[in-house]
C-alpha positions as CSV (number, residue, x, y, z in Angstrom):
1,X,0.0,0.0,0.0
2,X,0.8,3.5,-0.1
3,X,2.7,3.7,3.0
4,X,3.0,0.0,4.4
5,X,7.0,0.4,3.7
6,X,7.3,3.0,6.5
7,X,9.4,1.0,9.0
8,X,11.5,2.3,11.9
9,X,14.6,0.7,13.8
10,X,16.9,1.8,16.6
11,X,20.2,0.7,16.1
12,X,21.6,1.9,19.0
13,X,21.7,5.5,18.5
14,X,20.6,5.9,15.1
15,X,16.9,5.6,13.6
16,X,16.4,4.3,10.2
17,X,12.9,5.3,8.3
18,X,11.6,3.8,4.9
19,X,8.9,5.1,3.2
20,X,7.2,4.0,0.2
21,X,10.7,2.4,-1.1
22,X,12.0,5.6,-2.0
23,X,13.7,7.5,1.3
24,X,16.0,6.6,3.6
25,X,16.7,9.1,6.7
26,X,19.3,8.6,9.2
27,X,19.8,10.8,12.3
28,X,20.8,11.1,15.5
29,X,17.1,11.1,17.0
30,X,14.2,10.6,15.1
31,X,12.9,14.4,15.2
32,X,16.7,16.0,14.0
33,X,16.3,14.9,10.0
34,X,18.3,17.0,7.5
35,X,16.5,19.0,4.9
36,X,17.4,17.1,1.8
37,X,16.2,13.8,4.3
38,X,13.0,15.3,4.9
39,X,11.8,15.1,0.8
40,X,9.5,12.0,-0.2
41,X,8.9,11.5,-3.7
42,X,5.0,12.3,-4.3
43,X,3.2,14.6,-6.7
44,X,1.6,16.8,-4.0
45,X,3.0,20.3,-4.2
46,X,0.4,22.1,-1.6
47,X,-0.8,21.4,2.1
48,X,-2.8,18.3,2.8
49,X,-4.7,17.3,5.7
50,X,-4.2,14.4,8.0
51,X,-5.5,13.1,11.3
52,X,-4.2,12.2,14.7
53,X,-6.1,10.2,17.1
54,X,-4.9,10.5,20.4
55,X,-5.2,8.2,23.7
56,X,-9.2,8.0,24.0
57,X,-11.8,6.2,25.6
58,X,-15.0,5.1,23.8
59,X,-15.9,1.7,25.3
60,X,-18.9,3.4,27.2
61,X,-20.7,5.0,24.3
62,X,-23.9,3.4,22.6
63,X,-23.0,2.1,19.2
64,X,-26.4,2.3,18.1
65,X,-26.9,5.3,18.9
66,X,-27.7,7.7,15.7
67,X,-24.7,10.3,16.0
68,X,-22.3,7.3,17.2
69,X,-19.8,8.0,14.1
70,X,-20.6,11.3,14.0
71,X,-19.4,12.1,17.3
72,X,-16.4,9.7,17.3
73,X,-15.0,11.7,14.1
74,X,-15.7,15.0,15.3
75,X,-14.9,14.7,19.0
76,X,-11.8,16.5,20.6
77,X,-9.2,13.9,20.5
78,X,-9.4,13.8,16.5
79,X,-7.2,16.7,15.5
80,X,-7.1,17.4,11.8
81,X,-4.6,19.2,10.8
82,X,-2.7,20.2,7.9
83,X,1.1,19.5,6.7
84,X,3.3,20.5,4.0
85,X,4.7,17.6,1.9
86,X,8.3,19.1,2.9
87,X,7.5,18.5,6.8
88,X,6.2,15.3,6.1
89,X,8.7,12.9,7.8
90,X,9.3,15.7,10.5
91,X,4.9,15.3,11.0
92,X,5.5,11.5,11.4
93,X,8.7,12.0,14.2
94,X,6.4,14.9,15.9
95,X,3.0,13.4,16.1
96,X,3.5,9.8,16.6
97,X,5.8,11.2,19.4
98,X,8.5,8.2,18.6
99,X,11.0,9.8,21.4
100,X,8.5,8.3,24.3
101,X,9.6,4.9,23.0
102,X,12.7,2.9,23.5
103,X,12.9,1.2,19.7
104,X,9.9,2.6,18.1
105,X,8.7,0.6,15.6
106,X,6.1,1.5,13.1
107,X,3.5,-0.1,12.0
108,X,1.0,0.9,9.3
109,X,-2.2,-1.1,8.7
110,X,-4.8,-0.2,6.2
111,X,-8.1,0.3,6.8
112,X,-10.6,0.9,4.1
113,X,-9.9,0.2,0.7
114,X,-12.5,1.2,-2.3
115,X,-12.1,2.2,-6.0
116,X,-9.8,4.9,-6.1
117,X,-9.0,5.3,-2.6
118,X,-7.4,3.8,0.4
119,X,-7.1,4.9,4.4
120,X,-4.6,3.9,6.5
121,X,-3.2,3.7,10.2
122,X,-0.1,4.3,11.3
123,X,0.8,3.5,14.8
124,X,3.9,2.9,16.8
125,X,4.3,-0.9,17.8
126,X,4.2,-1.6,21.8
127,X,4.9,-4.6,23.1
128,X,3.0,-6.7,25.7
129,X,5.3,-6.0,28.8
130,X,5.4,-2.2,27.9
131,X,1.5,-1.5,27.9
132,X,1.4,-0.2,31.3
133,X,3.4,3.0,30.5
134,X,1.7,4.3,27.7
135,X,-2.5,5.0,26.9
136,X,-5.5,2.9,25.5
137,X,-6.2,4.6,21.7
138,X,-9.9,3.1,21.6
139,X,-11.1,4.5,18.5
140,X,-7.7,3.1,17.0
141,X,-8.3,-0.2,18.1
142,X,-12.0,0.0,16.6
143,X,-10.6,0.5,13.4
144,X,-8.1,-1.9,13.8
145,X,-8.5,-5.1,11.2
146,X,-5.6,-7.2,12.6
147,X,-4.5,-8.2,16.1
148,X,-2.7,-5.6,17.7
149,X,-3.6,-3.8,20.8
150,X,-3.0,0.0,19.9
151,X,-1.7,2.8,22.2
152,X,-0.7,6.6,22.3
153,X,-1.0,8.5,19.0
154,X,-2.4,6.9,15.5
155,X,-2.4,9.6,12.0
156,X,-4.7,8.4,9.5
157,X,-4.0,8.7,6.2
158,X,-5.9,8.7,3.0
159,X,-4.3,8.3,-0.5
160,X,-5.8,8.3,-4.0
161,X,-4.7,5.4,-5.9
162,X,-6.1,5.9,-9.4
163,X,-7.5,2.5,-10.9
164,X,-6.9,3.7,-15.0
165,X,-3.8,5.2,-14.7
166,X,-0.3,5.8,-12.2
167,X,-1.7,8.9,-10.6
168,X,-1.2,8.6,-6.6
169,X,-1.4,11.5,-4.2
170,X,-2.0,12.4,-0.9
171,X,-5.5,13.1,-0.6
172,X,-7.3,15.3,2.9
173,X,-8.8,12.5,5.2
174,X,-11.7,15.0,6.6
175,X,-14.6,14.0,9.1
176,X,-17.1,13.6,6.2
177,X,-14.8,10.9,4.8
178,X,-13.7,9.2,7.9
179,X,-17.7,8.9,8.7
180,X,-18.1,7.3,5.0
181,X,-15.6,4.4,5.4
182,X,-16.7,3.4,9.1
183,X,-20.1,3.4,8.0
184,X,-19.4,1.4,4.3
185,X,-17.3,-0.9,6.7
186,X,-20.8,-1.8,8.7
187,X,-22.6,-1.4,6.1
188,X,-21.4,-2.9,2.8
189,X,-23.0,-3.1,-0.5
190,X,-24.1,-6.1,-2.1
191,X,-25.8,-7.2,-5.0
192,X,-29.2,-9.0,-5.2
193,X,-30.9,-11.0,-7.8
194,X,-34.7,-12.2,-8.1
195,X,-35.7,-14.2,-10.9
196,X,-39.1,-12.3,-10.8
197,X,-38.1,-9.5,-12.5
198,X,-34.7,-11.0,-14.0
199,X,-32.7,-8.2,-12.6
200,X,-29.8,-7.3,-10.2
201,X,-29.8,-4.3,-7.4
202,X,-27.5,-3.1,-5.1
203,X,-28.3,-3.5,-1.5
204,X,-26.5,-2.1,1.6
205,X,-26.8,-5.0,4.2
206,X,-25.8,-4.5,7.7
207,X,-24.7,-7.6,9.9
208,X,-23.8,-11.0,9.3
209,X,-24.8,-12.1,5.9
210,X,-26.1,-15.4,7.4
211,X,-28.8,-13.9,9.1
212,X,-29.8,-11.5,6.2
213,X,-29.7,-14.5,3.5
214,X,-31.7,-16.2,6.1
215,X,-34.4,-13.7,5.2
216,X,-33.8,-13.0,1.7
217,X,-34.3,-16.5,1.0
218,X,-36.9,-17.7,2.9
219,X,-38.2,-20.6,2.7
220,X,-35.6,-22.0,0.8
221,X,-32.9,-20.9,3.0
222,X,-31.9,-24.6,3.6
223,X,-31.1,-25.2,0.2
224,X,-28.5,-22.1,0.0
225,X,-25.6,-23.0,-2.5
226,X,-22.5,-21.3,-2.1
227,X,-19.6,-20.4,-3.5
228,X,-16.4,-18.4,-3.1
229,X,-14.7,-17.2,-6.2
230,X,-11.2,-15.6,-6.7
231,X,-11.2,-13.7,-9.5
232,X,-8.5,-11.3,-10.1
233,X,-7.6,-10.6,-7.0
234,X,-11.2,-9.8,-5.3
235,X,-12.9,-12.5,-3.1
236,X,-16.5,-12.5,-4.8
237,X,-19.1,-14.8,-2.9
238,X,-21.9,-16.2,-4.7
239,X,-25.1,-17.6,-3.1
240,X,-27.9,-18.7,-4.4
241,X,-31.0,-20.9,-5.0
242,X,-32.4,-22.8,-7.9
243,X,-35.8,-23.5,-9.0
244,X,-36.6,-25.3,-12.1
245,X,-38.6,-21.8,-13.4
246,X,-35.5,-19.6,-12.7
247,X,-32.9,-18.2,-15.0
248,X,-29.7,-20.0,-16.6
249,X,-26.4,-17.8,-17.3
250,X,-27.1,-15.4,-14.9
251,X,-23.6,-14.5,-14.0
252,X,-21.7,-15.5,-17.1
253,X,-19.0,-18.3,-16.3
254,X,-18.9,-17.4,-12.4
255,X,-21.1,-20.5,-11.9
256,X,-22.3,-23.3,-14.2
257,X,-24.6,-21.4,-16.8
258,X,-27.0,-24.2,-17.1
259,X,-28.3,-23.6,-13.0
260,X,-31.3,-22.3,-13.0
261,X,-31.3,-19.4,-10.3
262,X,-34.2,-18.2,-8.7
263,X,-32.3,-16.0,-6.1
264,X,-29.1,-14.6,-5.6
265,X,-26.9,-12.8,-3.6
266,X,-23.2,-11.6,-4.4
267,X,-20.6,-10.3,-1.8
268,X,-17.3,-9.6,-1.4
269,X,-15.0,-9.9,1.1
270,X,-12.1,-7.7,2.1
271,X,-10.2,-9.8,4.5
272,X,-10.9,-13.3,6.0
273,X,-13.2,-11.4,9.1
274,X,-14.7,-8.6,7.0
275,X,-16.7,-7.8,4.0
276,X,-16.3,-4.8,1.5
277,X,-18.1,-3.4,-0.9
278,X,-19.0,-4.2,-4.6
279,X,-21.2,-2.6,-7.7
280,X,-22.8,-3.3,-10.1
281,X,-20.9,-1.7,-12.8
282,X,-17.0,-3.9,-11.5
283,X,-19.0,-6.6,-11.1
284,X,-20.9,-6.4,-14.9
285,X,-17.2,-6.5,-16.4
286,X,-16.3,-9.8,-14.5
287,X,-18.8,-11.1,-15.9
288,X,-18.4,-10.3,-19.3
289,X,-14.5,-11.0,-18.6
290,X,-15.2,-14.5,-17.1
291,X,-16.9,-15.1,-20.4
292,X,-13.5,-14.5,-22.1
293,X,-10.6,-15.9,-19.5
294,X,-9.8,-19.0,-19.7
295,X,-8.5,-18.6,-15.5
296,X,-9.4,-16.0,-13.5
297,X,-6.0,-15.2,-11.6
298,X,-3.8,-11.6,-12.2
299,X,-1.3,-12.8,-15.5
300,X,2.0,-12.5,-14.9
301,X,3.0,-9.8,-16.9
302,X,0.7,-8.0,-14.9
303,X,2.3,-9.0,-11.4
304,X,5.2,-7.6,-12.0
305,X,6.5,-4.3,-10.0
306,X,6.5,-1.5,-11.9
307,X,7.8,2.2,-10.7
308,X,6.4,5.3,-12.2
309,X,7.9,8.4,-13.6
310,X,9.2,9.3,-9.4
311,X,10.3,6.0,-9.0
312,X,7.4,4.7,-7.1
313,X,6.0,1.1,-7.0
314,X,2.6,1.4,-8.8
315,X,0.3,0.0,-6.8
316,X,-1.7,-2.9,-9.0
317,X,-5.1,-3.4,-6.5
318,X,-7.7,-5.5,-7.4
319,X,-9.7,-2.4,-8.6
320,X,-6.9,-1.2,-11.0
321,X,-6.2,-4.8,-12.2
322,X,-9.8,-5.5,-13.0
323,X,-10.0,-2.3,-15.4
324,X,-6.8,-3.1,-17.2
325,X,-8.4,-6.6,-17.9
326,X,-11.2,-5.0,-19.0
327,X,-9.7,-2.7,-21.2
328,X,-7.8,-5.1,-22.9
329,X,-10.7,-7.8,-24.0
């Protein structure tokens, strides 16, 4: 991802930072960088904004309450604040405070991904026997995806990643957007299809799919087929029904086109635990690609790492990699 090479290590007395493959700073302490050091190679020429969590506690509110995201996203320990690509690696040293910890390490995790657009977490690694000296980040740890229990200062950062060209920038992670990914994490579109009326729709379903497909299929809900397809990089989930008055080639090659489908449902998922989002228009161009790939896995000359004009890795996610399939049937 945009930022997942940022890495930190005390060697004795000297701190060594990567970021994004292109930028190695050395100094005596993390916060005294030299002014050639401080330069990453992006294409942002003016102020962007970013956001710092700090130490919080949430564990008391009501999640179902109506203004729950608002409130998180907006409340006082979120500071949104702007930075000047030049001051960037100084912003990092600075906020993250790295001079509280003995070898700070640095993780960075992401946490929303869509078409166009990732967030991301950055957070200083503490380890088990160390939790005591430093403060519970809450809100971090909600958005947390992996494992880790998080403490002391997180920045969040959101980055467009174009998915038709090599265009990658800094973009302003502002409250409105924050809000929009923690709701589309809860709440993730899917697509539906009923024989009735021989069409799809999107459909934002909350909750365990389980319990929605329960209802969606009714009384047929025992006889749910299911399958999980990888296909080019996303994780699609088909499940569905069959009734001997339903619909054959519904979803091109996806599944066997002589089924008869009477109802349907297609998800995605973004990790093993969580689901993401999908449309109808990405998901109209698998299925006409399934219709011409013989396998549905990223082709080699496609895997490989490729830099752009700076010298940046491109970054080939599933959203770019479907286009340039599609593009090129």
């Amino acid at each position: 991802m945009f930022l997942k090479n940022i890495l930190i290590k005390s060697i004795k007395n000297m701190f060594i930072i990567y970021i994004m493959e292109n930028i190695v700073i050395r100094a005596d302490t993390p916060l005294i960088i030299t002014e050639e050091e401080n330069k990453v190679k992006m294409t942002n020429t003016e102020h962007f904004t970013l956001l710092v969590i700090e130490p919080n506690q949430i564990r008391e509110r009501d999640w179902s309450h109506i203004n729950y995201l608002s409130d998180l996203v907006n409340d006082k320990f979120c500071q949104y604040i702007k930075v000047h690509p030049e001051d960037y690696i100084q912003f990092i040293g600075k906020y993250l405070q790295v001079e509280k910890y003995k070898e700070p390490y640095i993780k960075v995790q992401l946490i929303f991904e869509e078409k166009d657009y990732i967030t991301e977490m950055m957070y200083v690694e503490v380890k088990k026997e160390d939790e005591e000296n430093y403060e519970l980040n809450e809100f971090a740890n909600l958005l947390n995806v992996n494992q880790d229990k998080i403490f002391g200062n997180v920045i969040i950062n959101r980055s467009y990643v174009s998915s038709t060209d090599d265009n990658m920038h800094i973009d302003n992670i502002t409250p409105q957007k924050l809000h929009y990914s923690l709701h589309k994490r809860a709440n993730t579109t899917c697509l539906l299809y009923n024989s009735d009326n021989e069409l799809f729709k999107e459909e934002e379903i909350f909750g365990p799919m389980d319990v929605y497909a329960d209802n969606y299929f009714g009384d047929k809900r025992y006889n749910i087929k299911k399958q999980e397809i990888s296909f080019l990089k996303h994780i699609i989930n088909i499940w569905y029904t069959e009734d001997e008055y339903g619909n054959n080639n519904v979803v091109g090659n996806l599944i066997l086109n002589n089924i008869k489908v009477d109802k349907m449902i297609i998800f995605s998922m973004w990790t093993e635990d969580y689901r993401d989002s999908i449309y109808l228009n990405e998901f109209n161009k698998m299925i006409l690609l399934s219709t011409k790939l013989k396998e549905f896995t990223v082709p080699e000359k496609m895997s490989k790492e490729e830099t752009d004009s700076l010298g940046r890795t491109i970054i080939k996610n599933k959203y770019k990699i479907l286009n340039l399939m599609y593009n090129n049937i």
